[in-house]
N, C-alpha and C positions, 0 to 999 in steps of 0.2 A: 399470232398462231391461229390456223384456222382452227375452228370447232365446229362436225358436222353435228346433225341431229339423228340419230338411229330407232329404228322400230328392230325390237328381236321376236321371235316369233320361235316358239318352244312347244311340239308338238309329241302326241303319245309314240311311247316308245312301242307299245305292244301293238301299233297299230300303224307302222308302215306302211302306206304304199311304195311304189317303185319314185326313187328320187327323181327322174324325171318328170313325172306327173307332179310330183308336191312342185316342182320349179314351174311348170307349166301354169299350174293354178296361179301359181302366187304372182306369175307376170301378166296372169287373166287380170289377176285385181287392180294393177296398176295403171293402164287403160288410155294415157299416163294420168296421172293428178293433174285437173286441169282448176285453174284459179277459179274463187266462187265469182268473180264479177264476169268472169268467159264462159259462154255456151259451148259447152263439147261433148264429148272429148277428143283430145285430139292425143294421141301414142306416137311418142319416140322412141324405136330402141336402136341404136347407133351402134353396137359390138359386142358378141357373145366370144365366151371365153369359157373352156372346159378345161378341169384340173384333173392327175388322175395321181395322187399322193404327192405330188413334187409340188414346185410353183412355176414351173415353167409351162404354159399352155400347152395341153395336147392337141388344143384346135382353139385359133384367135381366126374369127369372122365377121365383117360387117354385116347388121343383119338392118331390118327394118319390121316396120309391124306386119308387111305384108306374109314375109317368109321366117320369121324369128320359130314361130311353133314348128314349121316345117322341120327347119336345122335340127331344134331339139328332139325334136322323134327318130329324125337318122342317127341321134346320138347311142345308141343302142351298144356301141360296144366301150361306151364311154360312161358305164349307170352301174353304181355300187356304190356300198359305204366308204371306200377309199376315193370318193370322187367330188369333185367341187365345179359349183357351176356362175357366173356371173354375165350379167349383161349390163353394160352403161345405157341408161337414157337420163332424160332430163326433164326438168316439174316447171310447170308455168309460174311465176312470181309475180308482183307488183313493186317495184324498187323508186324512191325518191330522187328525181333530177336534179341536183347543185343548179346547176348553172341555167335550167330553162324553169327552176321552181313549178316544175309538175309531176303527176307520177309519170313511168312508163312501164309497158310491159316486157318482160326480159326470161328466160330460161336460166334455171343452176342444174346442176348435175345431182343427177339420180344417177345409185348402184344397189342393184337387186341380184343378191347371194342368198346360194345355197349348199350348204356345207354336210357330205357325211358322216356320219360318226366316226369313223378311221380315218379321215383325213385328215391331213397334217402329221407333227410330229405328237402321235399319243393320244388327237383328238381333239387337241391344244384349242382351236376356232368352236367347233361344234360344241365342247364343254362352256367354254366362253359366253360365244355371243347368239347362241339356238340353232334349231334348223335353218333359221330363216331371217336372213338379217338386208333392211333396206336401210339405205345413208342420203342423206338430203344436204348438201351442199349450199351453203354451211347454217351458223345461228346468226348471222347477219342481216338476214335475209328476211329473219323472225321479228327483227327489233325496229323499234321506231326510229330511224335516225336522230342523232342530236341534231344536224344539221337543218332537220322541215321545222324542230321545238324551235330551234335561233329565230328564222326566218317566221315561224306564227309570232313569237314573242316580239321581234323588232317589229312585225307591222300592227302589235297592239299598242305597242308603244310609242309609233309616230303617228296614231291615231287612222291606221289606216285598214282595211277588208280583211279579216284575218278569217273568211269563210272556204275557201277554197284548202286552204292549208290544212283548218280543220277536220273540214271532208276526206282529209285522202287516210289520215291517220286512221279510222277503222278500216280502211282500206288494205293500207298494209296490215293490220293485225291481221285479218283474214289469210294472210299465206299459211298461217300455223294450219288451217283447217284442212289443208293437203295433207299432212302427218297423220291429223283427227281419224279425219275421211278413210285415210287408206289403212289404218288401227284398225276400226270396227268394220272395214271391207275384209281385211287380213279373217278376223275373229269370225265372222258370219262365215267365211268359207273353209275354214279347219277344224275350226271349236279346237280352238289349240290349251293345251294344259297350261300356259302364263303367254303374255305379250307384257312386254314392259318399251318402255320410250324414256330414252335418254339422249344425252350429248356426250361426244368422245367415248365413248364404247364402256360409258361408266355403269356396268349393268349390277347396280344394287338395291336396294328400297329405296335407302335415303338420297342416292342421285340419280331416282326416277324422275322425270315429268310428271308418267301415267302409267299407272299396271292394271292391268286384267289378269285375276284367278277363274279359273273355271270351277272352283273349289273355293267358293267364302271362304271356307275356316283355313285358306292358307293366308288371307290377311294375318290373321293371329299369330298363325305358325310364323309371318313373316318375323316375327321380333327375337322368336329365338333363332334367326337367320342375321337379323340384324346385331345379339350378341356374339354369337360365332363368327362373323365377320369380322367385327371390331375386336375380339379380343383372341383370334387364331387364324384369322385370315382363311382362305378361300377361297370358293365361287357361290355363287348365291343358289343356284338350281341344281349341280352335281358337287356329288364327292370325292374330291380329288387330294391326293399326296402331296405333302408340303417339298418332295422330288421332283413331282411332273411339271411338265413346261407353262401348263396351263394355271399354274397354281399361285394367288395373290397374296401381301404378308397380309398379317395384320395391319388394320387400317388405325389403331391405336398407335402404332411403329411410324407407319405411312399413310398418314389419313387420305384419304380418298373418299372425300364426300361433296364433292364437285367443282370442276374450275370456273363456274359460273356463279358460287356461291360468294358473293358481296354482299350488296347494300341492299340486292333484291330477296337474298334468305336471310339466314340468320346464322348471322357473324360470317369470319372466315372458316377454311375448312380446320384448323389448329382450333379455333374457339370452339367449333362446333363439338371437333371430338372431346374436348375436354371436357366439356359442358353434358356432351352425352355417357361419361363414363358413369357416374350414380346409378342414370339405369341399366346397364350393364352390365354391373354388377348386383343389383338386384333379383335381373334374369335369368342369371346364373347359378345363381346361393337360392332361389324359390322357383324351379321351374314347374315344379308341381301343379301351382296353380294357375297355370296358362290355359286358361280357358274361357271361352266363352260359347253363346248358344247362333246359331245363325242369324235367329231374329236380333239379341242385342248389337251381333257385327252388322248386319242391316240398318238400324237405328242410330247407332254413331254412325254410319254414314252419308244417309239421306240428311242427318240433322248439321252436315260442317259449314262451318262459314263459309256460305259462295262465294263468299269474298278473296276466297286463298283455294278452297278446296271443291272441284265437284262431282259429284258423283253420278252415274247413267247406269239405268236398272239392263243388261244383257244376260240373257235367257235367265239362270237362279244366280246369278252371279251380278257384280256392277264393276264397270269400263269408270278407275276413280285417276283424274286428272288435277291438277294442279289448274289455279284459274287464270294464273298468265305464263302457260308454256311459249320457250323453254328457260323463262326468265325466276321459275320458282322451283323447289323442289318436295317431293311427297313427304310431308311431316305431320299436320297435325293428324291425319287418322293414327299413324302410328302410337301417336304420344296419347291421343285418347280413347285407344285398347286397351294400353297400359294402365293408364287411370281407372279404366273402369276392372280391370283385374286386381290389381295392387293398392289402387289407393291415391289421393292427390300427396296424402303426407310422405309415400313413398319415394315420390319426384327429387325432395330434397332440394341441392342446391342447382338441380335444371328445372326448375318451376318455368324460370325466364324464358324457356323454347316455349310453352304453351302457354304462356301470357298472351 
């Protein structure tokens, strides 16, 4: 099954512009993402597509970078909160060749939506996944192949150059910086109220990559998001009826704490949650003392293992990432909020996540 990688991009309510502008911006910033080892940039956008409550397109158009803004400024009788916008392009990669044991350069598919609040049935996408939602095709794309580790390791083994092989391995880590990149181009150009990055449209804390608050103390806030999630289900940013379409169970029923979580987090998603119920119910039964000051949510931050966790200071606020997206998921700032609210002997029997 594939798994894309997603930027959601959640902007103020009280402070709309005209949906067509917010889509316009937001395809300013993708420019497209061009690889850090390519001089560019170089923009593709191959098909826009306008919704106007349904999902049947009221207008499907091949567009290109030349005429794309043109199209969306005629869209004038196509812009309300019942309306929905998408254009396909596509993001520069660096991928491993089997069979010629080099890298090459290659394109995956980029989609850049933009969803009204009325659209859909109830709201169902914009409750979801934000105003503003891009997909990067897919997490494959992000990963080192097993295939280049065989091939470095057999010619260490028969005693032979295993420098070339080496070299290309940060090379591909660098695709992830297209996501990076276009996060904090996203943030620079909205000052949006949260951006979060995930895989498979899993928009939670704990199967983030990377979240940005415009608001530090919604770090904190996030954990009693992260109790109501797990134990009454949801959406992580609106409040929605356990009726409406858009509405998740509980993740304690139906854990939903990543399909990407193996060998590279901690444990499976079944381990996880069970592992994470202690605190959860400690959330719950003491909410009172969920607090903290800027400066301490500050201080746990700048001080995480860069080894797992990093943090980037953006305007009063910090851009906090996981250190091998999208192969990890955002955990320890959470669990050392907690600690430093509650306590370590509060942990109990989830000591082991923050080990």
């Amino acid at each position: 099954m594939s798994i894309d990688v997603n930027i959601h991009v959640f902007l103020d309510a009280d402070k709309m512009e005209s949906q067509l502008d917010h889509f316009s911006k937001a395809l300013s910033c993708i420019a497209v993402p061009v690889h850090a080892d390519r001089e560019g940039p170089v923009t593709r956008f191959l098909e826009l597509k306008a919704y106007n409550r349904g999902t049947i397109p009221s207008l499907k158009k091949e567009v290109n970078s030349n005429d794309v803004f043109t199209v969306i400024d005629s869209l004038k009788d196509l812009a309300g909160p019942t309306c929905h916008y998408e254009v396909s392009s596509a993001f520069d990669c660096l991928l491993y060749d089997d069979y010629h044991k080099a890298i090459k350069e290659t394109v995956h598919p980029l989609t850049i939506s933009y969803y009204g609040p009325e659209y859909g049935w109830r709201g169902f996408e914009f409750k979801r996944y934000g105003h503003i939602r891009i997909d990067f095709s897919n997490t494959k794309v992000f990963g080192i192949p097993a295939s280049l580790l065989d091939d470095i390791k057999g010619a260490a083994q028969r005693g032979g150059d295993t420098t070339e092989g080496l070299k290309i391995i940060p090379r591909i880590g660098r695709n992830f910086n297209v996501v990076e990149d276009l996060a904090k181009k996203l943030i620079a150009t909205f000052d949006p109220v949260h951006v979060v990055v995930c895989s498979n449209l899993e928009v939670t804390p704990f199967t983030s990559h990377a979240i940005y608050h415009r608001d530090i103390q919604d770090y904190v806030r996030d954990l009693q998001k992260i109790a109501r999630l797990h134990e009454d289900g949801g959406l992580y940013f609106h409040n929605v009826e356990p009726d409406e379409p858009a509405f998740i169970s509980a993740r304690k029923t139906s854990p939903n704490y990543g399909l990407l979580r193996d060998k590279w987090a901690a444990g499976t998603e079944d381990e996880f949650a069970e592992l994470l119920q202690p605190m959860v119910d400690t959330l719950l039964t003491r909410p009172e003392m969920l607090k903290l000051s800027n400066e301490e949510i500050e201080q746990i931050l700048v001080n995480m293992d860069k080894d797992s966790t990093v943090a980037e200071k953006i305007n009063d606020s910090y851009y906090v990432s996981v250190a091998n997206p999208p192969w990890g998921y955002l955990e320890e700032p959470y669990f050392k909020f907690y600690e430093a609210i509650y306590g370590r002997d509060a942990l109990k029997e989830d000591t082991e996540l923050i080990s």
